[in-house]
N, CA, C and O atoms as a GROMACS GRO file, in nm:
protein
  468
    1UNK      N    1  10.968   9.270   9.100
    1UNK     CA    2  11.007   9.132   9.069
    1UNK      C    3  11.034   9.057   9.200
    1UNK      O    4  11.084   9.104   9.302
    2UNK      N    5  10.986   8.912   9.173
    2UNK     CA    6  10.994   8.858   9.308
    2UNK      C    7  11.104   8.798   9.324
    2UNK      O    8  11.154   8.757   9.220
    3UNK      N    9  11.161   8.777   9.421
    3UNK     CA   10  11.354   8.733   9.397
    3UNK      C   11  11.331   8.648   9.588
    3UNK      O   12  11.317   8.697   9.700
    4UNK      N   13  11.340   8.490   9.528
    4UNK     CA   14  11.346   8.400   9.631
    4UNK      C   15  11.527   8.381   9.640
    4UNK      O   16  11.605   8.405   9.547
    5UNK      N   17  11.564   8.329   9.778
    5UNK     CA   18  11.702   8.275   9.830
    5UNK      C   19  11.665   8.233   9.902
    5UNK      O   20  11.591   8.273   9.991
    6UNK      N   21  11.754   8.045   9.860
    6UNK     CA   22  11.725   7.895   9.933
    6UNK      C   23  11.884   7.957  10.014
    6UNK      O   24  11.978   8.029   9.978
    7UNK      N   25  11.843   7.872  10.154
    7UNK     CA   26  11.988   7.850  10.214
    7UNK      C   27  11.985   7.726  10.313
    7UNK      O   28  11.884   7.695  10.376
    8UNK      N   29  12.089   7.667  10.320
    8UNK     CA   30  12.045   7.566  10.458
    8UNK      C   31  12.087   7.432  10.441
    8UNK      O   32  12.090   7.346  10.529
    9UNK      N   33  12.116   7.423  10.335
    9UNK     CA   34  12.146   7.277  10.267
    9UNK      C   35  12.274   7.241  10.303
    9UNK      O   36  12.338   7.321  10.371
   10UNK      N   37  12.317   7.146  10.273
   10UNK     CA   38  12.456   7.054  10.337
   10UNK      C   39  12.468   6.938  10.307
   10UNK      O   40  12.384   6.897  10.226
   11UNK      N   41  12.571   6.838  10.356
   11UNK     CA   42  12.569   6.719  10.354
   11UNK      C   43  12.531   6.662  10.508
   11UNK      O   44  12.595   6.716  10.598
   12UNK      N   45  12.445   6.571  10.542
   12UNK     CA   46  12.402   6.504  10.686
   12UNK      C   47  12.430   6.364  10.613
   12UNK      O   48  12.451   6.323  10.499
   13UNK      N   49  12.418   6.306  10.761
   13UNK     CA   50  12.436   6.122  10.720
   13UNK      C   51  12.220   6.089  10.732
   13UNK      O   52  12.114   6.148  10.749
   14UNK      N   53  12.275   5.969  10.710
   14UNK     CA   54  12.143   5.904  10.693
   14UNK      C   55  12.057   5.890  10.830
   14UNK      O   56  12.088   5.788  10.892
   15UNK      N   57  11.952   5.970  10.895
   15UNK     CA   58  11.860   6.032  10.992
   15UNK      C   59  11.876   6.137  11.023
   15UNK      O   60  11.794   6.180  11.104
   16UNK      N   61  11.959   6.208  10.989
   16UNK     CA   62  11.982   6.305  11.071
   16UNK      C   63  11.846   6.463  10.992
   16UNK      O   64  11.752   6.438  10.917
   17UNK      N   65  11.878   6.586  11.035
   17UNK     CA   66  11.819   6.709  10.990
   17UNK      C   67  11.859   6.784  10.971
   17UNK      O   68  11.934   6.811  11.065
   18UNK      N   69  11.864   6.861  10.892
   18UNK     CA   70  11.861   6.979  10.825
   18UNK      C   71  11.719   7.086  10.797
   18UNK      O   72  11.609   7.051  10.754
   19UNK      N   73  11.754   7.199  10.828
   19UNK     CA   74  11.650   7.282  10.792
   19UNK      C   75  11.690   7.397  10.684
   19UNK      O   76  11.796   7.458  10.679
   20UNK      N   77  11.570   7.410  10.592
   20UNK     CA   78  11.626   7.485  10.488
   20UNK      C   79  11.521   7.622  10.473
   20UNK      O   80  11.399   7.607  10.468
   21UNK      N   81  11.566   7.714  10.469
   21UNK     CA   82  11.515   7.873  10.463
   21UNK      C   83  11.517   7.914  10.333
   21UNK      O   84  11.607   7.888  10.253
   22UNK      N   85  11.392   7.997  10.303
   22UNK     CA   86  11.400   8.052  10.171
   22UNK      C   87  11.366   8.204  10.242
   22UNK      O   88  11.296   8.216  10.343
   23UNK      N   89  11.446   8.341  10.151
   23UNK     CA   90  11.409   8.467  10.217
   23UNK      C   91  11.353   8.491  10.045
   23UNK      O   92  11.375   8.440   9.935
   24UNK      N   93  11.271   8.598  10.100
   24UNK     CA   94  11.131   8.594   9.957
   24UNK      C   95  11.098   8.777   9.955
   24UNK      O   96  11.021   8.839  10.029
   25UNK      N   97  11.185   8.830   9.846
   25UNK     CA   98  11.158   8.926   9.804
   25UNK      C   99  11.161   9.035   9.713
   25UNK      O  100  11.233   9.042   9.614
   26UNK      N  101  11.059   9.137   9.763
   26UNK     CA  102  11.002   9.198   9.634
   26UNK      C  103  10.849   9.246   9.682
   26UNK      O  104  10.828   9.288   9.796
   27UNK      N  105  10.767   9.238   9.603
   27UNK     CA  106  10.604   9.238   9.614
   27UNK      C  107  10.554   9.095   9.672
   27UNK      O  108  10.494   9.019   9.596
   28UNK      N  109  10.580   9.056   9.817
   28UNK     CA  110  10.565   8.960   9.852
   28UNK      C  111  10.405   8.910   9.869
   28UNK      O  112  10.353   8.798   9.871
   29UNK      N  113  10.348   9.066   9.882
   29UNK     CA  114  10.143   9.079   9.900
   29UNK      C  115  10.109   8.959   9.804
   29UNK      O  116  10.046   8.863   9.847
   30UNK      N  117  10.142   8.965   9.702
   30UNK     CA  118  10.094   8.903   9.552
   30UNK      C  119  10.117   8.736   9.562
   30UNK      O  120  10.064   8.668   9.474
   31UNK      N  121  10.184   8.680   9.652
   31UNK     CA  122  10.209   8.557   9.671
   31UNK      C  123  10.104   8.505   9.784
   31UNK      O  124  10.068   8.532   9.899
   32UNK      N  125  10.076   8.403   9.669
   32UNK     CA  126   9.963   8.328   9.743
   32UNK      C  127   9.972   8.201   9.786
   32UNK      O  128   9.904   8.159   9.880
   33UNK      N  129  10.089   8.102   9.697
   33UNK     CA  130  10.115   7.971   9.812
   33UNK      C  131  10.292   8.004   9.740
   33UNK      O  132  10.345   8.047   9.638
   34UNK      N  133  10.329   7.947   9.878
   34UNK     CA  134  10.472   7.917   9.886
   34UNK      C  135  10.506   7.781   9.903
   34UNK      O  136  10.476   7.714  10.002
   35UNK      N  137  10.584   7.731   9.781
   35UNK     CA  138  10.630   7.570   9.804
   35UNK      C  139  10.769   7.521   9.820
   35UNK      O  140  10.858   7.602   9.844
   36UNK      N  141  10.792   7.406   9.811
   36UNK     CA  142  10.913   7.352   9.838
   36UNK      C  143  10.965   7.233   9.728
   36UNK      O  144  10.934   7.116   9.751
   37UNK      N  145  11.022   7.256   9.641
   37UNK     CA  146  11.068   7.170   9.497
   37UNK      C  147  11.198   7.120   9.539
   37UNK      O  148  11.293   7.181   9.590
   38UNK      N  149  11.182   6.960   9.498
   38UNK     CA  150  11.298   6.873   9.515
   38UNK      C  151  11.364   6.872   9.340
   38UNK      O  152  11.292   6.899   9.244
   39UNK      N  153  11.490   6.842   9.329
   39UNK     CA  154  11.512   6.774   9.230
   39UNK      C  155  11.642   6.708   9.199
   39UNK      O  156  11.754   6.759   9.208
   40UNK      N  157  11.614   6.599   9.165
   40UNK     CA  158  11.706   6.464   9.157
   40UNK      C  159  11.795   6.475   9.004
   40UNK      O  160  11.735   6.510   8.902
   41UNK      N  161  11.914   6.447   9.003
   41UNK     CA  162  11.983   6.453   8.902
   41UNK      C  163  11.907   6.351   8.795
   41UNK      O  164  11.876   6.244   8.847
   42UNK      N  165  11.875   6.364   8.670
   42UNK     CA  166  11.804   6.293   8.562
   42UNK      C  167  11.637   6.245   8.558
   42UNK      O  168  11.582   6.172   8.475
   43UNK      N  169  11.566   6.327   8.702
   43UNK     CA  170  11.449   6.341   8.680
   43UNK      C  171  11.399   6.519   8.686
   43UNK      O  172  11.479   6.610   8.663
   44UNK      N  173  11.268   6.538   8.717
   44UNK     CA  174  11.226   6.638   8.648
   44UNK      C  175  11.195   6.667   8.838
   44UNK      O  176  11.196   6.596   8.939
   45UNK      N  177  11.165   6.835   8.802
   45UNK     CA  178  11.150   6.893   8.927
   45UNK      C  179  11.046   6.878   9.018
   45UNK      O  180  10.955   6.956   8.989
   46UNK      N  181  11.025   6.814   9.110
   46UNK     CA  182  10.913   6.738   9.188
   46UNK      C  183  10.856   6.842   9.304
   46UNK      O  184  10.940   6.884   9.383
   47UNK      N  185  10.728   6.884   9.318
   47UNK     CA  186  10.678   6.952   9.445
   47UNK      C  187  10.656   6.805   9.522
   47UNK      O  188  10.624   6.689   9.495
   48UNK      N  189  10.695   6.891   9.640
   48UNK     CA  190  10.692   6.817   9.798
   48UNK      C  191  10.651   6.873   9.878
   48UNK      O  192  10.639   6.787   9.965
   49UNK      N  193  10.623   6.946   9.910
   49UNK     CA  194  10.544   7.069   9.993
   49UNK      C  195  10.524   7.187   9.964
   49UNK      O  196  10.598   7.260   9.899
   50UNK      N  197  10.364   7.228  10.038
   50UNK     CA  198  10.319   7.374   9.988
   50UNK      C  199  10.227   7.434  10.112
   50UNK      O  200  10.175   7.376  10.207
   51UNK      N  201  10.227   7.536  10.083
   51UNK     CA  202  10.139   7.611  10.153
   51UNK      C  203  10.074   7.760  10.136
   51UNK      O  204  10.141   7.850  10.087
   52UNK      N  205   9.937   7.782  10.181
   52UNK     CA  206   9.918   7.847  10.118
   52UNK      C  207   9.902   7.983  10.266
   52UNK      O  208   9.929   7.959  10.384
   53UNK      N  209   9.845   8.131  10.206
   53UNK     CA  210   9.847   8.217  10.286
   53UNK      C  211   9.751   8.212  10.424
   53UNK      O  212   9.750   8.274  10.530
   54UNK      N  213   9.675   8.112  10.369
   54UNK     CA  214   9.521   8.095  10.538
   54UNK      C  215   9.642   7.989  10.586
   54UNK      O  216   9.631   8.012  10.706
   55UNK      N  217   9.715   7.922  10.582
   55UNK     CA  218   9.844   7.797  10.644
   55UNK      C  219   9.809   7.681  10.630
   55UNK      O  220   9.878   7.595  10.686
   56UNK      N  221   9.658   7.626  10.527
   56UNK     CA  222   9.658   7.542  10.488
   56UNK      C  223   9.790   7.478  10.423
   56UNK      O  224   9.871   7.559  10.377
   57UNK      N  225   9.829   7.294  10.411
   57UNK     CA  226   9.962   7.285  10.392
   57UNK      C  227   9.965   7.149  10.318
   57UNK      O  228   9.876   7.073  10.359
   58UNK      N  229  10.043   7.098  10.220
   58UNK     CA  230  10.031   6.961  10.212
   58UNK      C  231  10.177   6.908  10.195
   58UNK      O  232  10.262   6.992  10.162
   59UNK      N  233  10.198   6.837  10.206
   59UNK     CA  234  10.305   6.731  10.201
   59UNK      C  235  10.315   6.619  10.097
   59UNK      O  236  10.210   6.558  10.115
   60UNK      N  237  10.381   6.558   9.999
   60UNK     CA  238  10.375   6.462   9.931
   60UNK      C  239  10.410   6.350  10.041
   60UNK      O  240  10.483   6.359  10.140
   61UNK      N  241  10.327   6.231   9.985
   61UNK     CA  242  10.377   6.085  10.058
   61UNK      C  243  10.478   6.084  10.109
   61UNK      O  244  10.492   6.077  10.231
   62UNK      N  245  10.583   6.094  10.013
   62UNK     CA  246  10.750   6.018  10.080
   62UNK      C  247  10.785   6.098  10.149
   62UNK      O  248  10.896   6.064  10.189
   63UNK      N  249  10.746   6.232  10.211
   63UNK     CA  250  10.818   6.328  10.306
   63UNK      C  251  10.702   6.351  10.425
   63UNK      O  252  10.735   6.392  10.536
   64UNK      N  253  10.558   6.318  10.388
   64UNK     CA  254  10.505   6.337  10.494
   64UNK      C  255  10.541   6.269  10.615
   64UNK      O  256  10.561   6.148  10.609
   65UNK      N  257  10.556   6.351  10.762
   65UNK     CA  258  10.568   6.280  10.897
   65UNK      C  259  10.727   6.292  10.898
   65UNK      O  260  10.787   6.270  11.003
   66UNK      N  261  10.799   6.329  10.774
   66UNK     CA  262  10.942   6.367  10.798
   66UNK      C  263  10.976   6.526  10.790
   66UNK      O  264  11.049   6.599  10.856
   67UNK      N  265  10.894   6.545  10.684
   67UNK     CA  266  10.902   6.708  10.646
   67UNK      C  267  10.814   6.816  10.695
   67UNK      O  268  10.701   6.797  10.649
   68UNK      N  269  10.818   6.901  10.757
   68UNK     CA  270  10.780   6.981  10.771
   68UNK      C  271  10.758   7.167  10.696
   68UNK      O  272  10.828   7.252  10.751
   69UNK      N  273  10.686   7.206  10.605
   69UNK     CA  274  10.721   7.280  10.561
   69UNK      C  275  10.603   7.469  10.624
   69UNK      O  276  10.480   7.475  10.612
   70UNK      N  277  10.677   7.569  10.672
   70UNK     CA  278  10.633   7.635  10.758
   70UNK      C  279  10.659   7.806  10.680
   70UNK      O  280  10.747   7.833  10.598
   71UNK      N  281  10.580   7.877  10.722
   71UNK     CA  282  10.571   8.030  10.653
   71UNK      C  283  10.570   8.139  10.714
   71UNK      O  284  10.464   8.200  10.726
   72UNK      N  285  10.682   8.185  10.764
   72UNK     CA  286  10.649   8.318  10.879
   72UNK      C  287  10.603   8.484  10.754
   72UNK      O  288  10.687   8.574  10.740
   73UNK      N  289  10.491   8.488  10.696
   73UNK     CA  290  10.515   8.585  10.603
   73UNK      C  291  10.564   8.726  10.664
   73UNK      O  292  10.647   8.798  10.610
   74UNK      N  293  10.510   8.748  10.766
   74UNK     CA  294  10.593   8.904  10.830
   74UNK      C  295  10.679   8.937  10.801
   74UNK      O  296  10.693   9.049  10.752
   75UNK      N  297  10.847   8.790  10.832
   75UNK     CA  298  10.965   8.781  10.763
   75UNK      C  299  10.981   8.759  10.622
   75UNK      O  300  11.096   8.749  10.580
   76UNK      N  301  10.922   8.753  10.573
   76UNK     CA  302  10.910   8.702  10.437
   76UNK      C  303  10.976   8.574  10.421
   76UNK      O  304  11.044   8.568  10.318
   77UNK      N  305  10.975   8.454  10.503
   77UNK     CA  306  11.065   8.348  10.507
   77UNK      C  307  11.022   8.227  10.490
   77UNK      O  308  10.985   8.191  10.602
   78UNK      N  309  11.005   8.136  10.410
   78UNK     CA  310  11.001   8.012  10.386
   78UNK      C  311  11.053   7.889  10.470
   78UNK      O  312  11.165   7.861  10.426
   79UNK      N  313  11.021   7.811  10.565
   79UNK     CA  314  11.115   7.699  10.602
   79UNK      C  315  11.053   7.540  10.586
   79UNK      O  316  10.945   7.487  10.612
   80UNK      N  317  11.162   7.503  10.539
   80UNK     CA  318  11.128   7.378  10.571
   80UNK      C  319  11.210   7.284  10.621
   80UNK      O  320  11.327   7.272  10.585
   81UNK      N  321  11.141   7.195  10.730
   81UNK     CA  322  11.215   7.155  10.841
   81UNK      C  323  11.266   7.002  10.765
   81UNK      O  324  11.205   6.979  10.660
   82UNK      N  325  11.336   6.930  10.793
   82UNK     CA  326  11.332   6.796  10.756
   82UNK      C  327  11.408   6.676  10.821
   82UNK      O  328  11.530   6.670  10.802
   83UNK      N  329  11.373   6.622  10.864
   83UNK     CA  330  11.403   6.500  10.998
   83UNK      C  331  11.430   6.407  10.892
   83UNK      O  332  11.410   6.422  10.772
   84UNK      N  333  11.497   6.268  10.980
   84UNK     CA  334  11.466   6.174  10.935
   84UNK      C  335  11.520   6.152  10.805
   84UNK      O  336  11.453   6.080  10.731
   85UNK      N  337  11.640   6.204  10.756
   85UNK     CA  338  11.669   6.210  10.621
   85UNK      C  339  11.708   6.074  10.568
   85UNK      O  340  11.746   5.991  10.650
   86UNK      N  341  11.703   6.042  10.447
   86UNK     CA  342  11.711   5.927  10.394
   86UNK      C  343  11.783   5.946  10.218
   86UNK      O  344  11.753   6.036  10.139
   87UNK      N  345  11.851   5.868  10.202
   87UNK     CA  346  11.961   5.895  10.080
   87UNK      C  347  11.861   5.939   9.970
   87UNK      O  348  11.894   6.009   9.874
   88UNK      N  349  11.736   5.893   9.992
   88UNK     CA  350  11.673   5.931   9.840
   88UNK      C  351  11.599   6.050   9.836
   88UNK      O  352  11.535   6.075   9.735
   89UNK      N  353  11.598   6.146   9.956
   89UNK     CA  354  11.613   6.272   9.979
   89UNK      C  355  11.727   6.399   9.942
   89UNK      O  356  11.741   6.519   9.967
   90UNK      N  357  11.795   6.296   9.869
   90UNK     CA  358  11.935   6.371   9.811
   90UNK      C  359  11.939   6.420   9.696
   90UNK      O  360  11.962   6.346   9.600
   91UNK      N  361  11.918   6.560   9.679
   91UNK     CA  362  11.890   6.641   9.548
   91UNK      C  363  11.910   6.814   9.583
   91UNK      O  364  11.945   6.862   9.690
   92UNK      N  365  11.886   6.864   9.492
   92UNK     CA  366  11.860   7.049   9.501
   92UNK      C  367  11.693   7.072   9.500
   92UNK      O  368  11.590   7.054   9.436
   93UNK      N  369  11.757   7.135   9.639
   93UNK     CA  370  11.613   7.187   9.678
   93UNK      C  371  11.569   7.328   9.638
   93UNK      O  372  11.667   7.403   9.643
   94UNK      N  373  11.426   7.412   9.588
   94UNK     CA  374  11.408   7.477   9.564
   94UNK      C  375  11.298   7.561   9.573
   94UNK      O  376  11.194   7.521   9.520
   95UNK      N  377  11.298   7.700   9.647
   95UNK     CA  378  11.194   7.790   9.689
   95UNK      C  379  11.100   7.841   9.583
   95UNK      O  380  11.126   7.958   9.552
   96UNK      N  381  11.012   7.795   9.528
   96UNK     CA  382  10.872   7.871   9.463
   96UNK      C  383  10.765   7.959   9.563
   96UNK      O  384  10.724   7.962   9.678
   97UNK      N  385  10.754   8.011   9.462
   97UNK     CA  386  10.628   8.127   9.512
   97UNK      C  387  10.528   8.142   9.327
   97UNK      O  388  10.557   8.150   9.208
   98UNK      N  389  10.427   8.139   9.397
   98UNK     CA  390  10.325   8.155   9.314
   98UNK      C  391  10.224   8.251   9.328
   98UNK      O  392  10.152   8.221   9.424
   99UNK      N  393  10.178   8.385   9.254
   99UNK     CA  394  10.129   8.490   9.244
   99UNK      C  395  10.010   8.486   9.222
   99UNK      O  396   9.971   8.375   9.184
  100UNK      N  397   9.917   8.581   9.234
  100UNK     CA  398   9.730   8.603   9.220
  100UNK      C  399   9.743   8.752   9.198
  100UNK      O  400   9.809   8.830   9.267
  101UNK      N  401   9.646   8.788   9.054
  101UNK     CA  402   9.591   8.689   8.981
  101UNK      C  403   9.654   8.643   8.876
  101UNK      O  404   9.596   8.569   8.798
  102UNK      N  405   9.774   8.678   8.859
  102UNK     CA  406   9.859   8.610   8.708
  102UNK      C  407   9.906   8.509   8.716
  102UNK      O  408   9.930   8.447   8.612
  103UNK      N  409   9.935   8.460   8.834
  103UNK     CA  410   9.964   8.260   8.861
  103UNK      C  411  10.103   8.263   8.810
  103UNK      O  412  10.152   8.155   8.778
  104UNK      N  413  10.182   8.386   8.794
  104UNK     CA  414  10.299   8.368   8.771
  104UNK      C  415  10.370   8.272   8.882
  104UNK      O  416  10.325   8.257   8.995
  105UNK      N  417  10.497   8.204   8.827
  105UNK     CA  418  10.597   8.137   8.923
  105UNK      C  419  10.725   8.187   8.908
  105UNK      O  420  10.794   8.222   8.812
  106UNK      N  421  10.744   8.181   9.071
  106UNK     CA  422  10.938   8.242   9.062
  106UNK      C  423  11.004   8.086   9.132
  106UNK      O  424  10.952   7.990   9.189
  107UNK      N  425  11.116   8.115   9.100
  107UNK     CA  426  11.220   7.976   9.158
  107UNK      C  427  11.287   8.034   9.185
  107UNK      O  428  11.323   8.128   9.115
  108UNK      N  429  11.365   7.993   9.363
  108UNK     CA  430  11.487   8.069   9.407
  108UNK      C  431  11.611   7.974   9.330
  108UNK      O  432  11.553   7.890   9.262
  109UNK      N  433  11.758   7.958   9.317
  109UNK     CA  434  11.844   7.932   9.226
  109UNK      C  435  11.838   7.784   9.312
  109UNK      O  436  11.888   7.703   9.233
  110UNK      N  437  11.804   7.716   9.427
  110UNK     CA  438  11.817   7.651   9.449
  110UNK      C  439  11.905   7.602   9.604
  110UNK      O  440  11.934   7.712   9.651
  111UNK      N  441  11.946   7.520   9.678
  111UNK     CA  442  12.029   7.461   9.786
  111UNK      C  443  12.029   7.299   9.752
  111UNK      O  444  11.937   7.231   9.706
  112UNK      N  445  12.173   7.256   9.793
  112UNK     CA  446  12.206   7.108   9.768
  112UNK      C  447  12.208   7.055   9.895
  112UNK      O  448  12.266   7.100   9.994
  113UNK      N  449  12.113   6.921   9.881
  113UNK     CA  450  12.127   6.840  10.026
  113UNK      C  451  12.191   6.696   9.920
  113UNK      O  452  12.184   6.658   9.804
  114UNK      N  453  12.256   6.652  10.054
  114UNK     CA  454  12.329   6.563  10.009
  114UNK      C  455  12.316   6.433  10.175
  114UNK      O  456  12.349   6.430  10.294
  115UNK      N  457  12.259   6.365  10.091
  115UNK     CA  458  12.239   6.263  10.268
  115UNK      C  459  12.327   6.149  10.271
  115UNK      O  460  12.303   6.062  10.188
  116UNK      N  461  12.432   6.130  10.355
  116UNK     CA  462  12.510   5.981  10.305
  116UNK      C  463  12.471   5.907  10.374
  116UNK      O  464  12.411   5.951  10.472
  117UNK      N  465  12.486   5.736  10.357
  117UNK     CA  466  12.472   5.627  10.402
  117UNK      C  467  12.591   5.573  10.511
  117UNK      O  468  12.582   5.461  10.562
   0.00000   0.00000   0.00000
């Protein structure tokens, strides 16, 4: 069983960074992209970054050129970097991993960023 842990989260003011780590384990071989899920109190859980095992990578709009999201698999570690923070970046963030060939998904329990003005 695959067993993700988010860490890294905090409260920053408005520009500042935070970087957030996911440690990813279990049968880590079987994971084929590792992403990065935002989610905002009263909406639904949003991907914002992904990547896959060749390090192809994408970014959604509102975080591209702020976010950075990076994969050391050796460590089994997830990061994603994030500059530039802005209040509407303020939610629980959350480590997915997605499996081949069953396309199963795991979710780590989550980390809270909190950005003030």
């Amino acid at each position: 069983q695959i067993q993700l842990v988010e860490s890294g989260g905090g409260l920053v003011q408005v520009g500042g960074s935070l970087q957030l780590s996911c440690s990813v384990l279990g049968p880590t071989d079987a994971i084929i992209r590792r992403s990065w899920y935002r989610q905002v109190p009263g909406r639904q859980r949003e991907l914002i970054a992904y990547i896959f095992n060749s390090g192809s990578k994408i970014h959604i709009d509102s975080v591209k050129g702020r976010f950075t999201i990076s994969s050391d698999n050796a460590k089994n570690t997830l990061t994603l970097q994030m500059n530039a923070l802005e209040p509407e970046d303020t939610g629980d963030y959350y480590c997915n991993g997605v499996t081949s060939p069953s396309g199963d998904e795991f979710f780590g329990k989550g980390t809270q960023v909190t950005v003030s003005s």
